[in-house]
C-alpha positions as CSV (number, residue, x, y, z in Angstrom):
1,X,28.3,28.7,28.4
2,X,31.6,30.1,26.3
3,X,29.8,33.1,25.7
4,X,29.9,36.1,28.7
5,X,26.7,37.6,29.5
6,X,27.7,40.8,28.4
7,X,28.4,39.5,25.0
8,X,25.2,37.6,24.5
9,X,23.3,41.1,25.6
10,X,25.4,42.6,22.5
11,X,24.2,40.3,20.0
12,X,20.6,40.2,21.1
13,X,20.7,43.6,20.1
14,X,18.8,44.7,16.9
15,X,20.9,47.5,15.9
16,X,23.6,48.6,13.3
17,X,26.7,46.6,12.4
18,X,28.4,49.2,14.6
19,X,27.2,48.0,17.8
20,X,29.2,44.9,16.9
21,X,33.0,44.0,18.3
22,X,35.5,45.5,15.7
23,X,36.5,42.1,14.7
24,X,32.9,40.9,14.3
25,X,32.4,43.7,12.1
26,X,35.4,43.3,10.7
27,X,34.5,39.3,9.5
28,X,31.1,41.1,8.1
29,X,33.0,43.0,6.0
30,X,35.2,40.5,4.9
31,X,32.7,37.9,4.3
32,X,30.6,40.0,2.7
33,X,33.0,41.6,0.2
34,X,34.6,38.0,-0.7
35,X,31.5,36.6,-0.8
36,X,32.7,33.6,1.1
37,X,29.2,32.7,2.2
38,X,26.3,31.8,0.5
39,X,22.8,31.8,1.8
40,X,22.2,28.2,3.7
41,X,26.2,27.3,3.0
42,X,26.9,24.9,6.0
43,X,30.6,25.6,7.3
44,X,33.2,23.2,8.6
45,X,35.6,25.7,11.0
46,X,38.9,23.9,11.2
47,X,40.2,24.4,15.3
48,X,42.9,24.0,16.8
49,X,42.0,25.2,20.6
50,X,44.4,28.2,19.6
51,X,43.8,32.1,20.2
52,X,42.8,32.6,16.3
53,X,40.7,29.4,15.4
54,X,38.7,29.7,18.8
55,X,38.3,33.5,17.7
56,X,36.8,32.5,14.6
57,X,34.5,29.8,15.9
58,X,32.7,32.2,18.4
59,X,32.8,35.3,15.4
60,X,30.7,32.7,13.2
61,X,28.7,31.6,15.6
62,X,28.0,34.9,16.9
63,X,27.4,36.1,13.2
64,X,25.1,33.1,12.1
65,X,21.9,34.3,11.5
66,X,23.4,37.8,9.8
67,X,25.3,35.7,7.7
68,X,23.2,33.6,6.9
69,X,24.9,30.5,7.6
70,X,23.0,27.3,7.5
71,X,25.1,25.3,10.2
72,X,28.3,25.3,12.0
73,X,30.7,22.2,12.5
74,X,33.7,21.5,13.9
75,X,37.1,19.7,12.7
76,X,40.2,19.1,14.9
77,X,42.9,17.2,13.6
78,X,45.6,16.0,16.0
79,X,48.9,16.0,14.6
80,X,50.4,13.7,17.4
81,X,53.7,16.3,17.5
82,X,53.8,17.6,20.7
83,X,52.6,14.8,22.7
84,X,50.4,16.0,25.7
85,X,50.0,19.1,24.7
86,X,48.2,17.9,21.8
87,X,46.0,15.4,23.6
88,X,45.1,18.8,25.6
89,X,44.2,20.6,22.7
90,X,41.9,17.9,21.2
91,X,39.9,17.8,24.3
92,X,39.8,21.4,24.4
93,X,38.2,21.6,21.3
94,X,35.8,18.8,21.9
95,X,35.1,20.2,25.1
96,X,34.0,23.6,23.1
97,X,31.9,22.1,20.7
98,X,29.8,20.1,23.5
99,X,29.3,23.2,25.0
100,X,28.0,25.1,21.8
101,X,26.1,22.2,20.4
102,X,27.9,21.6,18.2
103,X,28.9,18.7,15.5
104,X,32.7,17.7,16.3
105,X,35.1,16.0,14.1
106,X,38.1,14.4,14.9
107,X,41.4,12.7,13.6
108,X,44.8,11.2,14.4
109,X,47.5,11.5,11.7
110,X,51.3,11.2,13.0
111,X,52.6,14.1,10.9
112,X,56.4,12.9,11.6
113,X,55.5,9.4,10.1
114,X,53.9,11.1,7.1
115,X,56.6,13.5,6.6
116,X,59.2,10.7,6.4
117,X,57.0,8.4,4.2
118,X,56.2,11.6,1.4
119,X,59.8,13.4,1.5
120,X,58.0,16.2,2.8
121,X,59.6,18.9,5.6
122,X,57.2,18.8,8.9
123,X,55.1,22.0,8.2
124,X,54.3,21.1,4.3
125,X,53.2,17.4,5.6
126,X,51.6,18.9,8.5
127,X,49.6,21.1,5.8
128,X,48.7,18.3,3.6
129,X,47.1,16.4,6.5
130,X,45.3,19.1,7.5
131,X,43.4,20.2,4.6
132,X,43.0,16.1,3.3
133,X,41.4,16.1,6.5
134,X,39.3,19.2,5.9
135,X,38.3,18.2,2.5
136,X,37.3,14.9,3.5
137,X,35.4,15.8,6.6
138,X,33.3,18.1,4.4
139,X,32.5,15.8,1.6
140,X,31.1,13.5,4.0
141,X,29.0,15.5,6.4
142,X,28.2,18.0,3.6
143,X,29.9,21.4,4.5
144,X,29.6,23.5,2.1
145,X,32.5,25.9,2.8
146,X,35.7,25.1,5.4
147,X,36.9,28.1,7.5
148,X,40.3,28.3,8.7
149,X,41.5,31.2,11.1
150,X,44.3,32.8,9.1
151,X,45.0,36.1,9.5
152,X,45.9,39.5,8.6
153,X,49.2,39.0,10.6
154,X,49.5,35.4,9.4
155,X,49.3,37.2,5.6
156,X,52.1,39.4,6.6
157,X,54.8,36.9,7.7
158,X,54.1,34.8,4.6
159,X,54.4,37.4,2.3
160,X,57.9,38.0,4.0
161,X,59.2,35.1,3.8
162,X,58.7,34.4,0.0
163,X,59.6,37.5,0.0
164,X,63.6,36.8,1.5
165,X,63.3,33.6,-0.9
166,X,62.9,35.9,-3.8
167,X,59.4,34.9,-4.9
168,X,57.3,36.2,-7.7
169,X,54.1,38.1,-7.6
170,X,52.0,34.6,-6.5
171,X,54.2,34.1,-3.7
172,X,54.0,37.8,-2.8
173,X,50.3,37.1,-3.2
174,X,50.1,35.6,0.2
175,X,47.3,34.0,1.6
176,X,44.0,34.5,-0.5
177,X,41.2,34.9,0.8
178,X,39.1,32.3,-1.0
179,X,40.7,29.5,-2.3
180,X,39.5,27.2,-4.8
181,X,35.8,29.1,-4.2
182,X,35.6,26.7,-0.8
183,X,37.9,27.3,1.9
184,X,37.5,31.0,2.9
185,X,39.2,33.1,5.6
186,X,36.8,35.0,7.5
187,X,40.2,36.8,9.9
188,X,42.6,38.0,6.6
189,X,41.9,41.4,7.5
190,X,41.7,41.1,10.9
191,X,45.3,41.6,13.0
192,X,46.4,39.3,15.9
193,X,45.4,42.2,18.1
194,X,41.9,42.5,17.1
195,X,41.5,38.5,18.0
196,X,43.2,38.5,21.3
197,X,41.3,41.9,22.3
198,X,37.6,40.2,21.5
199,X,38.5,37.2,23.4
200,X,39.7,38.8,26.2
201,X,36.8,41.3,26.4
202,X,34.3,38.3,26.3
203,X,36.7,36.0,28.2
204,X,36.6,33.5,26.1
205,X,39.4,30.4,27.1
206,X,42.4,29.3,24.3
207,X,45.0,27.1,24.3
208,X,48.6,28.0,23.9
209,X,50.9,25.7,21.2
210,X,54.2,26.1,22.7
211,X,55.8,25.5,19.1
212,X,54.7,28.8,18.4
213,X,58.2,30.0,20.2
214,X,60.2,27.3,18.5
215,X,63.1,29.2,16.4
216,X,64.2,26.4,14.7
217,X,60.6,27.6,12.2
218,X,61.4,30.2,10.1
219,X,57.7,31.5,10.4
220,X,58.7,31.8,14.2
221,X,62.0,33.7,13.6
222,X,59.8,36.1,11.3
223,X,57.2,36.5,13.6
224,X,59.2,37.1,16.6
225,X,62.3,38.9,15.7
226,X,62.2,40.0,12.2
227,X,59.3,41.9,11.8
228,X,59.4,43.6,15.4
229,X,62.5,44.5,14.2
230,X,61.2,46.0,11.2
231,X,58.0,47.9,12.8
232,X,60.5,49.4,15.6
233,X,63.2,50.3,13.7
234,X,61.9,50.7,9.7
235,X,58.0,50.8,9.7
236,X,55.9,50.9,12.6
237,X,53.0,49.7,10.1
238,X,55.0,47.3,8.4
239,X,52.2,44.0,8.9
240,X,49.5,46.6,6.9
241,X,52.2,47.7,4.3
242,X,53.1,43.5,3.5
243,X,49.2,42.9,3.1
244,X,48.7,46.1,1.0
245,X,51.4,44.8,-1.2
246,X,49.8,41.3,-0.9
247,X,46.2,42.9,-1.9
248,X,48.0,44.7,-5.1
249,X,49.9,41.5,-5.9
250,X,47.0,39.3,-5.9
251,X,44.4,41.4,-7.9
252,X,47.4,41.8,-10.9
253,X,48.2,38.2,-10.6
254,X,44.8,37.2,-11.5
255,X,45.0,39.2,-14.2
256,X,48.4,38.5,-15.9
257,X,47.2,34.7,-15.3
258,X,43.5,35.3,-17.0
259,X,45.4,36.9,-20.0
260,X,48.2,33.9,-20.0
261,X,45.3,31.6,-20.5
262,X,44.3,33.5,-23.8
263,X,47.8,32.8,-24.9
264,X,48.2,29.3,-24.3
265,X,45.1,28.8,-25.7
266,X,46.4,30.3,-28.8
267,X,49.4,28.3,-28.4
268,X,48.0,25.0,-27.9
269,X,49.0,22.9,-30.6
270,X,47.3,19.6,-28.3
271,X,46.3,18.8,-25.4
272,X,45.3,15.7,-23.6
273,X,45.6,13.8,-20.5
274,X,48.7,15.1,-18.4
275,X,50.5,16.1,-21.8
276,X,50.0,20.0,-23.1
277,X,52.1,20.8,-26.3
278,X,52.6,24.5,-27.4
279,X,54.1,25.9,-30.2
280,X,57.7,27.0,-30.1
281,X,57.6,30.0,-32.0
282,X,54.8,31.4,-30.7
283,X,56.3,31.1,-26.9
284,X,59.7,32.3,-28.0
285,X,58.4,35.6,-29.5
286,X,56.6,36.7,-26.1
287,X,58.5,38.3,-23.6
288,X,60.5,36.8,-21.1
289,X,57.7,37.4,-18.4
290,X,55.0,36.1,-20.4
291,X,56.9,32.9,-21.2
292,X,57.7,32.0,-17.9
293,X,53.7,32.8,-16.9
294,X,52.9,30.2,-19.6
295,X,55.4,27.5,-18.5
296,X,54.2,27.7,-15.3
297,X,50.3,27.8,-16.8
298,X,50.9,24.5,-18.7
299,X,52.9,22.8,-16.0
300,X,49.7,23.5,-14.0
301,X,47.2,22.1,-16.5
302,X,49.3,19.2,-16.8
303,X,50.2,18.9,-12.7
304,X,47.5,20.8,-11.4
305,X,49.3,22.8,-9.3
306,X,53.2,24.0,-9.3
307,X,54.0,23.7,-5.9
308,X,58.0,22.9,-6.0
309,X,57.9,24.7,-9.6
310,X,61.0,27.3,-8.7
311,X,61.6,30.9,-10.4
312,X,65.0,28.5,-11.5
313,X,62.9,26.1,-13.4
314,X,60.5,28.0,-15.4
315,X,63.9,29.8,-16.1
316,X,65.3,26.9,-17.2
317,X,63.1,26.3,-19.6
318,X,63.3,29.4,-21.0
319,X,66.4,29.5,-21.5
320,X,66.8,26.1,-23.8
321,X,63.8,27.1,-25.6
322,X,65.6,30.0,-26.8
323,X,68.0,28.2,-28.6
324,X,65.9,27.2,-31.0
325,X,67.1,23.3,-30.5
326,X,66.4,20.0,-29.0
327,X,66.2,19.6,-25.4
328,X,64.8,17.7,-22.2
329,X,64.3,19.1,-18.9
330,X,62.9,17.0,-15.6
331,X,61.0,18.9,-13.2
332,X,59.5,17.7,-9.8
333,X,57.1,15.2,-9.5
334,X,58.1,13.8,-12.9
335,X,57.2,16.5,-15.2
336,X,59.3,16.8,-18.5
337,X,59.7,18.9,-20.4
338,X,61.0,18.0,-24.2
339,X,61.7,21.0,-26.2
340,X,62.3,21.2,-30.5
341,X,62.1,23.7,-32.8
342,X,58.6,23.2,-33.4
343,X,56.7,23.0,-30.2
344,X,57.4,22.5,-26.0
345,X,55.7,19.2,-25.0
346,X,54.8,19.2,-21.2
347,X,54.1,15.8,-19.9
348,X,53.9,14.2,-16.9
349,X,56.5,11.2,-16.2
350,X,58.7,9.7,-13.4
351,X,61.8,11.1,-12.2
352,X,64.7,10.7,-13.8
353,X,63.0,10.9,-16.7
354,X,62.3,8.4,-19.4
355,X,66.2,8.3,-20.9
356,X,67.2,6.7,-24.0
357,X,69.5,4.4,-22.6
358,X,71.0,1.2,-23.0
359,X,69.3,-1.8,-21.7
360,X,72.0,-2.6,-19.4
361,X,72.7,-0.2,-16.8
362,X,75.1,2.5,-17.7
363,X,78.2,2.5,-15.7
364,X,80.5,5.3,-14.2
365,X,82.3,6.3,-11.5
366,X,83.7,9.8,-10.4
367,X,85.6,10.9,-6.8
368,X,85.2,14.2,-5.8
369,X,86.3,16.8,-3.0
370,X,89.7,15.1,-2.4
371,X,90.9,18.8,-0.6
372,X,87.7,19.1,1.1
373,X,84.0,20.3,1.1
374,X,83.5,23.2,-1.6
375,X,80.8,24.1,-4.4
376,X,81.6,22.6,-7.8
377,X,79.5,20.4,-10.4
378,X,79.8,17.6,-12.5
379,X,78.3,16.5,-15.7
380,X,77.8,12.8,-16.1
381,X,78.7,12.3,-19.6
382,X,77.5,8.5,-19.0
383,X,74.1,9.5,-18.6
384,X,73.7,13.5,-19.5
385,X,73.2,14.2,-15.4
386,X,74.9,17.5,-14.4
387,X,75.0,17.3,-10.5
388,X,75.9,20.9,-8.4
389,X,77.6,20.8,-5.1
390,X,77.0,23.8,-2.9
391,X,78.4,24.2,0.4
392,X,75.7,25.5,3.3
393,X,74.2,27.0,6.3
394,X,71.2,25.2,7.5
395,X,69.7,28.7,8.2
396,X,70.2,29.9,4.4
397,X,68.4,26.9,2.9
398,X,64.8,27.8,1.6
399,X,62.0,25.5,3.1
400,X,60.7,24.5,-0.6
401,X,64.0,22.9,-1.1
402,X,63.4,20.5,1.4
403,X,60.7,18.8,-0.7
404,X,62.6,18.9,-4.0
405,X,63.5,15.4,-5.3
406,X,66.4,16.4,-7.1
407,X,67.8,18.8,-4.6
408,X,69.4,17.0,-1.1
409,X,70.9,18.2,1.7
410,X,73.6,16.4,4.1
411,X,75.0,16.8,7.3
412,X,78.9,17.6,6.6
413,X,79.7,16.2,9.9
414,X,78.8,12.7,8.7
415,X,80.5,12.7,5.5
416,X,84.0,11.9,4.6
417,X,85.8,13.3,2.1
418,X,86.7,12.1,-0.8
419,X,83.1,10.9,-2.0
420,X,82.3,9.1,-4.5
421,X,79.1,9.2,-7.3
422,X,79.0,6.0,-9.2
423,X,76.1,3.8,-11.1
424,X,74.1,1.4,-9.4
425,X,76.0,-1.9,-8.3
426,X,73.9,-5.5,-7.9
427,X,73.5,-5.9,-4.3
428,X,73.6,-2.2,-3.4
429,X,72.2,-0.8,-0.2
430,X,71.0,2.1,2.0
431,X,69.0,2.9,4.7
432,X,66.4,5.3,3.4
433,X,65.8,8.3,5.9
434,X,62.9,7.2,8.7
435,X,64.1,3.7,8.5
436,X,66.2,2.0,11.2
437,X,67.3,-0.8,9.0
438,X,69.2,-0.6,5.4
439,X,66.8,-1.8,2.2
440,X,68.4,-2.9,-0.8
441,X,67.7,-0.3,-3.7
442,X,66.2,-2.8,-6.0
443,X,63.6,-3.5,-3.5
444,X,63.5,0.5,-2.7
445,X,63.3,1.4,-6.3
446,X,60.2,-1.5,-6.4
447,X,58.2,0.0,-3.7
448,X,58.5,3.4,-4.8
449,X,57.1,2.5,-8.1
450,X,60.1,3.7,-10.3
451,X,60.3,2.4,-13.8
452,X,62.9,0.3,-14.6
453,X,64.2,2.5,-17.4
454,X,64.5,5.1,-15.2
455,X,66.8,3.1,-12.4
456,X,69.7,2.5,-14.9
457,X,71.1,6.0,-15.2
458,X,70.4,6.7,-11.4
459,X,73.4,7.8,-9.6
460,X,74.0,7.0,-6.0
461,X,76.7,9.4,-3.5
462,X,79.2,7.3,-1.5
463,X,81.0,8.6,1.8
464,X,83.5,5.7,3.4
465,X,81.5,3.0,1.6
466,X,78.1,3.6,2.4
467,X,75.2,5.3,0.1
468,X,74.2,8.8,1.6
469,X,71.8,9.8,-1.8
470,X,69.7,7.9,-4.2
471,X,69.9,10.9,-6.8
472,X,66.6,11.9,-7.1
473,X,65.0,9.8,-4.6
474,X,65.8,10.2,-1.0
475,X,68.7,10.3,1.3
476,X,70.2,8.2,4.1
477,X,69.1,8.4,7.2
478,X,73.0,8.3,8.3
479,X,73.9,11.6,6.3
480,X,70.4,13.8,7.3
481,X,70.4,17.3,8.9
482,X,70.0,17.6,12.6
483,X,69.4,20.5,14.9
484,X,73.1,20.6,15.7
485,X,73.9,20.4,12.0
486,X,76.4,23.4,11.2
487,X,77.0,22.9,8.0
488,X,74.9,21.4,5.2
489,X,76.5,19.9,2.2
490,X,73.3,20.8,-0.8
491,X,73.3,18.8,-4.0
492,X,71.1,18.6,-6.8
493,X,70.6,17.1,-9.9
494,X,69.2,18.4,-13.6
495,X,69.2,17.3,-17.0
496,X,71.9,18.5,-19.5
497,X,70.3,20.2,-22.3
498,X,70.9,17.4,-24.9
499,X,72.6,20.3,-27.3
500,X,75.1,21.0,-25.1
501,X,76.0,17.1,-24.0
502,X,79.9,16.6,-25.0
């Protein structure tokens, strides 16, 4: 059994919550004041074979019956990154559940292909497989609730790292405990500490992911360096001050956000399917705040989340609803925003947005950085594209950039100055990054589902003759980032405000 014998005599034991492990009675407490468990719930715990899932596998089971937990099953999903290593995790965890009695469900999903095919960095593709996996594996089996083993330390890293990105009180939120009133975190309060000291006691087996010392993650460079920096030389409770400051964050959050909905409410002028229109006044005579809180709650409405929705967007907005005057704005995955005096129209459409432009494609041509790689921008008076050049570190670049459409980052190494940024020629080609062989962009532009109006004002980046951006779309798999990549040429592309097109 998984379970020492000494640990089985402490839970036959009738007695107080205190005769329980601290993190046992830690996960009662948490469970309990969340309410993450229902009486009967059955609970999918997503493991990986690591120290913190294994943890919270042997807490639930240990706690079934005083939780009142119907049943337990188990999901592992192997991301096929790290080869072996994950072949020995997967039978790890398969091994465990046989050994508990337990149901065990499993999947393959190459994360790299994944990433490639969505746009996506390898830890937000590697997230999106996981909890499509989770979601699905519940809906079928019918798992009421799906546990994953984040925790108090976990809470603390995230909350620093939005926090260097210069996030706003959600991202300082952190983790939350319950999210979307079915996945739940039984270990956010509990510290790293806590888990490895109630395996050890009970020596109970886990795998170790060797990624987990991989610097090229910023998660790991927080984890390893930065905040042991912080707790020896700033803080020595610095983890418990980042989820106090989480804890505060979160409980004001949902309250701005339950008073924001009043507003829109009042706002709404109408509403249907992926379109929200709100009345102009009425946002611009709220406080700068409160205006960006209701962008961001009608971009959700309309999106239903706003995941790639930046502090600069919402600000963006802002700022060209102020004027009191026309305007169009394109935001990640195709949301538009069309501003007039009268009311903000949110909608959902493809990017680059749906332009009123001629039915022949608009033609232009412009060469830039003749002396060399620096930041400038250029406005596309063609089209009403402004396009920023920005000159950078691969280790200054925020991770949410990575899966911006608009925004795209290339290897300077690979480029030669001068480049150029022209329209779209007949016959024009690339090789789109993951791909070995070039596509032509009609065909790319086909399979990716773009509407034709929206391919005719599309500019494409040229170094020596060959296409290294698709504005908007994706890069070439000549010009991408590698880990020897010193430094990273970043451009990105917005709409002009159409009152201040020359």
């Amino acid at each position: 059994m998984w379970l020492s014998c000494e640990h089985n005599k402490i839970m036959e034991k009738n007695g107080s919550l205190y005769d329980l492990h601290p993190l046992l009675l830690q996960v009662v407490h948490t469970v309990k004041r969340h309410k993450m468990i229902g009486p009967g719930d059955a609970v999918l715990i997503g493991a990986s074979g690591g120290a913190d899932s294994t943890a919270l596998v042997h807490c639930l089971i240990d706690l079934e019956e005083r939780l009142g937990i119907g049943r337990i099953g188990l999901a592992h999903l192997n991301h096929c990154l790290r080869g072996e290593e994950a072949d020995r995790d997967h039978a790890f965890v398969a091994e465990m559940a046989d050994s508990l009695g337990l149901p065990f469900y499993d999947k393959k999903v190459d994360v790299g292909k994944f990433a490639k095919k969505t746009g996506n960095c390898i830890e937000d593709a590697a997230r999106v497989a996981r909890y499509r996996f989770l979601g699905e594996t519940a809906d079928n089996n019918g798992y009421d609730k799906i546990a994953t083993a984040h925790h108090a330390g976990d809470n603390a890293e995230l909350v620093l790292m939005n926090l260097i990105r210069g996030a706003g009180p959600e991202g300082l939120a952190g983790i939350p405990p319950v999210r979307d009133g079915r996945i739940i975190r039984p270990l956010i309060h509990s510290s790293k500490g806590e888990i490895l000291d109630f395996l050890h006691t009970h020596s109970i087996p886990f795998m170790e992911d060797s990624s987990n010392t991989d610097q090229t993650f910023l998660r790991n460079r927080v984890r390893n360096h930065l905040i042991p920096v912080l707790r020896e030389q700033y803080n020595p409770g610095i983890e418990n001050g980042l989820n106090r400051l989480s804890e505060i964050l979160r409980e004001e959050a949902a309250w701005l956000n339950s008073t924001v909905d009043l507003l829109v409410q009042d706002a709404t002028i109408e509403s249907g399917n992926e379109l929200i229109s709100i009345s102009a006044p009425f946002f611009r005579s709220q406080l700068a705040a409160v205006q960006r809180r209701i962008v961001r709650a009608a971009i959700e409405r309309v999106k239903g989340d706003t995941r790639k929705i930046t502090f600069q967007h919402t600000d963006d907005v802002c700022r060209c609803a102020a004027t009191g005057r026309n305007f169009s704005l394109d935001l990640p995955d195709g949301i538009r925003i069309d501003g007039s005096p009268d009311k903000l129209v949110v909608s959902r459409n493809s990017f680059p947005g749906n332009r009123n432009v001629a039915k022949d494609t608009v033609h232009f041509q412009y060469t830039l950085f003749a002396d060399g790689f620096q930041d400038t921008t250029l406005t596309i008076k063609e089209t009403g594209w402004q396009v920023a050049f920005r000159v950078v570190t691969p280790g200054e670049i925020p991770p949410e950039k990575f899966y911006d459409s608009r925004i795209a980052f290339l290897d300077t190494d690979r480029l030669n100055a001068p480049l150029t940024l022209r329209s779209i020629r007949p016959g024009d080609r690339f090789t789109p990054l993951g791909m070995a062989g070039s596509q032509k962009i009609s065909d790319f532009f086909i399979n990716a589902k773009v509407p034709s109006c929206d391919r005719k004002s599309c500019p494409v980046l040229v170094s020596d003759g060959r296409i290294v951006w698709v504005a908007g779309h994706r890069i070439s798999e000549h010009a991408k980032l590698t880990p020897g990549t010193s430094r990273a040429l970043e451009v990105s592309i917005t709409a002009v405000p159409d009152d201040t097109r020359q």
